[in-house]
Every structure is written in structure tokens, then in C-alpha cells.
C-alpha positions in Angstrom: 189.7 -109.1 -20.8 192.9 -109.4 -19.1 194.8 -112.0 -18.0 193.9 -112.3 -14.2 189.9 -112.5 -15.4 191.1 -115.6 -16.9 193.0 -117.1 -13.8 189.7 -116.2 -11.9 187.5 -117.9 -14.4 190.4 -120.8 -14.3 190.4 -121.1 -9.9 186.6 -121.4 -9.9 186.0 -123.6 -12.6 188.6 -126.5 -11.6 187.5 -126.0 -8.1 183.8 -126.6 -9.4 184.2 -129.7 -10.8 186.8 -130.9 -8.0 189.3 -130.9 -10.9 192.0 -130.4 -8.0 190.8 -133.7 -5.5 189.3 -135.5 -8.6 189.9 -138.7 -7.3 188.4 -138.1 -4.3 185.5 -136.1 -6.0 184.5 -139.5 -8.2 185.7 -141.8 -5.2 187.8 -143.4 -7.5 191.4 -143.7 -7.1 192.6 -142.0 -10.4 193.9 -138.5 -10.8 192.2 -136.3 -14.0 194.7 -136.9 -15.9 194.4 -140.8 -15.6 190.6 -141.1 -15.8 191.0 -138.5 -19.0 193.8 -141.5 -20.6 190.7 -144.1 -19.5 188.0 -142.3 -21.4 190.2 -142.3 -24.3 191.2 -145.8 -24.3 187.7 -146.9 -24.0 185.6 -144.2 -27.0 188.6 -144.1 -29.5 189.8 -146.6 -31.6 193.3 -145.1 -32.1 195.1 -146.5 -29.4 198.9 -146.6 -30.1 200.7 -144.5 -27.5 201.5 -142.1 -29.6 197.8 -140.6 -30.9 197.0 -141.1 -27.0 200.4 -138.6 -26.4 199.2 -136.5 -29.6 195.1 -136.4 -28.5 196.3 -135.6 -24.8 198.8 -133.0 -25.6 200.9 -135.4 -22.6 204.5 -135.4 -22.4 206.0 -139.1 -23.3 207.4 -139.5 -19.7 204.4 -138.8 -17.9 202.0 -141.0 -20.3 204.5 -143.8 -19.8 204.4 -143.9 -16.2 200.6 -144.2 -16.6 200.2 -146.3 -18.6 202.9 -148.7 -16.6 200.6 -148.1 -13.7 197.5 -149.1 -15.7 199.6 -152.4 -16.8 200.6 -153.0 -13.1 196.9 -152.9 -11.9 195.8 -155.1 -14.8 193.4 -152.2 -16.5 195.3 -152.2 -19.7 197.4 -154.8 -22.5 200.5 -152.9 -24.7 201.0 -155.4 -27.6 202.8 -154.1 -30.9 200.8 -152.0 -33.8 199.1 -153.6 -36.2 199.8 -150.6 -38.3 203.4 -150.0 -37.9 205.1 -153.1 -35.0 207.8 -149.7 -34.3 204.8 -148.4 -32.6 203.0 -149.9 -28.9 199.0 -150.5 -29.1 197.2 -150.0 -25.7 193.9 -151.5 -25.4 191.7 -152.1 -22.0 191.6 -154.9 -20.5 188.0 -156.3 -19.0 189.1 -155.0 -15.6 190.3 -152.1 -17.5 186.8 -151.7 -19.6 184.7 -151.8 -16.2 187.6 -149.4 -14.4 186.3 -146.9 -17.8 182.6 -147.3 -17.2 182.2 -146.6 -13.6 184.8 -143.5 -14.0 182.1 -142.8 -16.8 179.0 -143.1 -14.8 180.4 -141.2 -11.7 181.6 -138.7 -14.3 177.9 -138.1 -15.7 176.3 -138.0 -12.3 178.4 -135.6 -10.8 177.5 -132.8 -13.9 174.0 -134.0 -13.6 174.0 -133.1 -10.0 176.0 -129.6 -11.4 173.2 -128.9 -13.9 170.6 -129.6 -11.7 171.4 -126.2 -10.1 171.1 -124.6 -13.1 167.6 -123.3 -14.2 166.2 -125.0 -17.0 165.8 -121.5 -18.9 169.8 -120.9 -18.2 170.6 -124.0 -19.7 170.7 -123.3 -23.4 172.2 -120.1 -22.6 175.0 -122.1 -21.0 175.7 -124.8 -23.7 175.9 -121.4 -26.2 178.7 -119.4 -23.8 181.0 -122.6 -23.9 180.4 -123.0 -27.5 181.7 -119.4 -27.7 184.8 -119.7 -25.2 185.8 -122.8 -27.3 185.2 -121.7 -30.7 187.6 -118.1 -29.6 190.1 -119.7 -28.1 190.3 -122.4 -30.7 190.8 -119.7 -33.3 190.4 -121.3 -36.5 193.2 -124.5 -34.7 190.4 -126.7 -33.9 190.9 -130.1 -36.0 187.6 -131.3 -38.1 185.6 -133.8 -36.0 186.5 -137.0 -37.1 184.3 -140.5 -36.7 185.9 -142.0 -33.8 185.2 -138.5 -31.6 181.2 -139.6 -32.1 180.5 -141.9 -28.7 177.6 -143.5 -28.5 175.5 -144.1 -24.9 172.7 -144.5 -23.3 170.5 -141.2 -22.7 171.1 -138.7 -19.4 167.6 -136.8 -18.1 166.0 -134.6 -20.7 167.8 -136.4 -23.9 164.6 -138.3 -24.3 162.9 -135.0 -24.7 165.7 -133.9 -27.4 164.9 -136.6 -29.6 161.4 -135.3 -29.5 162.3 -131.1 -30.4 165.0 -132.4 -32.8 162.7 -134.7 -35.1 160.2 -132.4 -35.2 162.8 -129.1 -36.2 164.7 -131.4 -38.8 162.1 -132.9 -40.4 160.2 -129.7 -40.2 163.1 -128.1 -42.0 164.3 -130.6 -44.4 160.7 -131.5 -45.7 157.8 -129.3 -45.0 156.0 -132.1 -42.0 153.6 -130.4 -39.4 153.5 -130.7 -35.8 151.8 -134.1 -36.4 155.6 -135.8 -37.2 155.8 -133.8 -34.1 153.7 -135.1 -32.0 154.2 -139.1 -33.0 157.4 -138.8 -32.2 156.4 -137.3 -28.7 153.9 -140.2 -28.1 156.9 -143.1 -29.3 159.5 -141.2 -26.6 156.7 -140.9 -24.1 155.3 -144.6 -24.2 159.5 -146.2 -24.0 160.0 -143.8 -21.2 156.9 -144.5 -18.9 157.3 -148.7 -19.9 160.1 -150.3 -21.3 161.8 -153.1 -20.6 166.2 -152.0 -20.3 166.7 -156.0 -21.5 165.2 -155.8 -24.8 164.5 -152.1 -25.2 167.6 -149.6 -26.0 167.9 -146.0 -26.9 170.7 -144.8 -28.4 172.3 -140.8 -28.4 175.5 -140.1 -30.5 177.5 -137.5 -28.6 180.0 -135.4 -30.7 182.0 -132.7 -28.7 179.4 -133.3 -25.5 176.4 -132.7 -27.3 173.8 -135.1 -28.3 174.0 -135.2 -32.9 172.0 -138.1 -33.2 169.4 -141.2 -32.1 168.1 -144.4 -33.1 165.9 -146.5 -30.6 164.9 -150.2 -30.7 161.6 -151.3 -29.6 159.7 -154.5 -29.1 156.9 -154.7 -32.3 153.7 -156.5 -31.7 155.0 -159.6 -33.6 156.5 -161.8 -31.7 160.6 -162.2 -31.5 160.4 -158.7 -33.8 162.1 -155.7 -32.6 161.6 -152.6 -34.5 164.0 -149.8 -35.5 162.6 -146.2 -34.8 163.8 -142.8 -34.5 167.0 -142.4 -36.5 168.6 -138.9 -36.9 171.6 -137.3 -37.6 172.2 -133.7 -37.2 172.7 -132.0 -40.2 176.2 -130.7 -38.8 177.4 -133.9 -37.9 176.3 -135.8 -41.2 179.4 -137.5 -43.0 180.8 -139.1 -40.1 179.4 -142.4 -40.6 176.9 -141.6 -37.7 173.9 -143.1 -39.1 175.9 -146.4 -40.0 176.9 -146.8 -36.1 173.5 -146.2 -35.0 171.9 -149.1 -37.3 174.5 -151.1 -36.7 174.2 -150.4 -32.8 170.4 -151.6 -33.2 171.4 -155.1 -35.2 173.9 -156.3 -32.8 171.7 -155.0 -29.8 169.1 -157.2 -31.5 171.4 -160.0 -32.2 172.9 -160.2 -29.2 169.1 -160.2 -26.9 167.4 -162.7 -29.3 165.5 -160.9 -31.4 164.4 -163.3 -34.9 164.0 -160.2 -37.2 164.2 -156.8 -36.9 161.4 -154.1 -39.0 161.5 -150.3 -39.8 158.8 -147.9 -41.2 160.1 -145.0 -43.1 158.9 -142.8 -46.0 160.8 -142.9 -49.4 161.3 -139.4 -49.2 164.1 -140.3 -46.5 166.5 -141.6 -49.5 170.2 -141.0 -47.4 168.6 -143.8 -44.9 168.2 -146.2 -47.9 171.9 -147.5 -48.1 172.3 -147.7 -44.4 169.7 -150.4 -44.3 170.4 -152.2 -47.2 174.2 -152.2 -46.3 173.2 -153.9 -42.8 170.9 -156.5 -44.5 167.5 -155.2 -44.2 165.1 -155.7 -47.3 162.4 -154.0 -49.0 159.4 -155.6 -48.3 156.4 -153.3 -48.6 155.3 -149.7 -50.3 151.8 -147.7 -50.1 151.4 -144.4 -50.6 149.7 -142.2 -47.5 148.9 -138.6 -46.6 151.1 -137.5 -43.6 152.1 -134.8 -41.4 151.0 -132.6 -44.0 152.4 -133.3 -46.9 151.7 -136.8 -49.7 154.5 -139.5 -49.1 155.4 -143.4 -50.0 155.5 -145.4 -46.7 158.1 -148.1 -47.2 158.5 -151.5 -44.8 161.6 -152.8 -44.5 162.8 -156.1 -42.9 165.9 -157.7 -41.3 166.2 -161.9 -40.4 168.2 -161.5 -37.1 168.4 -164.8 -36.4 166.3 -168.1 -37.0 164.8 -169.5 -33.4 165.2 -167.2 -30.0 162.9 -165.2 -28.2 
């Protein structure tokens, strides 16, 4: 390959996503590089200027004048470190957090209209060629993920069908369950996507390096004032990052927060990793009874959470 092949890959693809009139492409008034120093402020914890100058590979000058920009339009707050006061801590503002979210939102609509011209047989073949131009030109350089580069969001088109293919090839994998795992999981996606209400029904995807690694959802029960816990998964890849801890504790506070009295889970005792996640967030073991699932003899557990006394 030589190096004009790479310049020609380089023109087209910035000119493909409007990398060159970004602020115009988003209708927002903030160049790439500023919306890229938004997205950072709002998914990553570490937010002294100087991991934003070290994440960003920015020169100190230029990240300065942002952020002063930032400051002037009232999107962001520099206060001293609470690790070291030598160093400045940059958080958003409210105006700052909503500035993030729209940026966000115009940001995933504009590659869902991209992808949308790409044929759904094409797709997988795509995600694989820019796994391959990252993981060559990375070269063995590429830091280890780390927890705070897992964001967690709502789900884009097709994510709801993810959740179905990956439960059933994990579980599949990890323990010997048929298509019938399979196919309950495919009825649980299908009923929350054709009637749900957004209010007091969430589903959650963690995202590590743009790809979906993991779900959880929360669902009304038939109880009343009970919400109930379904669908957790963590890619084996992207286990060890405290993944599974943020989607639980996602679901808690979601349930918290809309009014929910207690929150409930089914899961099988074979599932042991899942075990200290829910008793670390306060859920209790209330039930046991042995069945014959998805192929194979299991231990059906019930566990249970008091939310909150009163509410919904």
C-alpha cells in the first residue's frame, strides 16, 4: 500500500462524514474537535485538563482556548483537582450536559442515516475491515480498555435484535442451552419493543470502542409498583471492567428514581458471576426450585430488591 492510497482513503472518508464542515453537518455550532472535547467531558470521569490533553493527543494551547470558549458560553466549570489542587478539573455544566446530548444524538443519526445505505449483508463485513485497520495501525500501541471507556445508552435500530443473537450464542457457549434460551429471549425483546412504556421501561447497551459488549433491561412485572431486571450480559471480551456492576446499578437508580417499590430478577444458579452483583446492590435471595430448561437440569433462583416504601 503506498502512501497516496492512504491520502485517498483519508479525502473520502472525512468528506463522508462532513469531518471538514462538521458544524454545519450536525447544525451545531462546534468544530470536530470541540464536539470530540464534549463527548469526553460528558462519558469519562477523568476530567482534569491534562488526561483530556493526554486522551485527545491536543496540544495545551489549543485545548485551552477551548475550553475558555466552553467557559465563556457557560457549557463548562474549571475548579481545582480533587486529586492533586496543581491540576484544573473541567466538568459540564447543565447547559454544558444538554450542549453533549444533542451533539450526541445528531451524531448517531447522521451514521444511522450512513449505515442505512449499507446492505444489511455488508454490515458485519464492515464492522470487521475497521476492526482490522485499527488493530494494524495500532500495532501492538493500543492501551487496554479501561472502565470509564464503557458508555452506557439507550439502543440505535437493530441493537434490540443483538441482545437476542448474543444471549442465545453466549449462553449457548458458556453452558450447553438450546434455541429455547433462544427463543425467550426473542419473545422478552419482541414484546418491549412492540409495547413499552419509555417512562418506566429502559433498556440499556454498554458500548466499548463503538460496539455494543453488553445489556440489561428493566421491565414492568405484573405486581404492582414491581419492576423486574432482565437480560443482563457481558461479553466475554469485555468482562473485568465492572460492566455488569454499571448495568445493575443503571437498573436500581432507574427504578429509584421512576417510583418503582421493589425491584425482582429470575436467574438460574448456574449464573454464579451474577451473584455478587446483586447482592452488592441490595437484592436478596428469596426463592429456589429446581426446573428443566433450555435443554439442560438447572436451580431457578428469585431474587428481590425494596426500592423504596410507597410510590407508584
Amino acid at each position: 500500500m503506498s502512501v497516496q492510497e492512504i491520502r485517498s482513503f483519508n479525502r473520502f472518508y472525512t468528506n463522508l462524514i462532513g469531518a471538514l464542515d462538521y458544524s454545519r453537518h450536525l447544525y451545531a455550532p462546534y468544530t470536530l474537535t470541540e464536539s470530540r472535547v464534549l463527548y469526553e467531558l460528558a462519558h469519562s470521569p477523568r476530567t482534569d485538563v491534562a488526561d483530556l490533553r493526554g486522551e485527545l493527543s491536543l496540544d495545551a494551547g489549543y485545548l485551552s482556548r477551548i475550553l475558555a470558549k466552553f467557559e465563556e458560553d457557560g457549557l463548562v466549570e474549571r475548579t481545582p483537582s480533587e486529586r492533586d489542587p496543581r491540576r484544573r478539573r473541567v466538568t459540564l455544566t447543565p447547559r454544558g450536559r444538554t450542549a453533549a446530548e444533542l451533539l450526541d444524538e445528531r451524531s448517531r443519526e447522521a451514521v444511522g442515516s450512513l449505515l442505512a445505505t449499507v446492505p444489511a449483508a455488508e454490515r458485519e463485513r464492515l464492522t470487521a475491515a475497521m476492526a482490522t485497520v485499527r488493530a494494524v495501525l495500532s500495532d501492538g500501541t493500543r492501551r487496554p480498555p479501561r472502565a470509564d471507556d464503557v458508555l452506557l445508552r439507550e439502543p440505535v435500530a437493530g441493537e434490540l435484535g443483538w441482545i437476542v443473537q448474543r444471549n442465545g450464542a453466549v449462553y449457548a457457549a458458556e453452558f450447553g442451552w438450546n434455541a429455547d434460551y433462544e427463543g425467550l429471549v426473542a419473545r422478552i425483546v419482541a414484546d418491549f419493543a412492540q409495547d413499552h412504556d419509555p417512562y418506566l421501561e429502559r433498556v440499556w447497551i454498554a458500548e466499548l470502542d463503538g460496539r455494543p459488549v453488553g445489556c440489561v433491561m428493566c421491565v414492568r412485572d405484573e405486581a404492582p409498583g414491581t419492576a423486574r431486571l432482565r437480560l443482563l450480559l457481558v461479553e466475554p471480551e469485555a468482562r473485568g471492567l465492572g460492566i455488569g456492576d454499571r448495568l445493575v446499578g443503571a437498573v436500581v437508580e432507574f427504578a429509584r428514581e421512576v417510583g418503582y417499590r421493589e425491584l425482582v430478577l429470575w436467574t438460574n444458579d448456574v449464573l454464579a458471576a451474577a451473584r455478587p452483583l446483586y447482592q452488592r446492590h441490595g437484592f436478596v435471595l428469596v426463592a429456589e426450585k429446581a426446573h428443566r430448561s433450555f435443554g439442560v437440569d438447572l436451580v431457578g433462583q428469585d431474587w428481590r430488591l425494596q426500592v423504596q416504601s410507597g410510590a407508584l
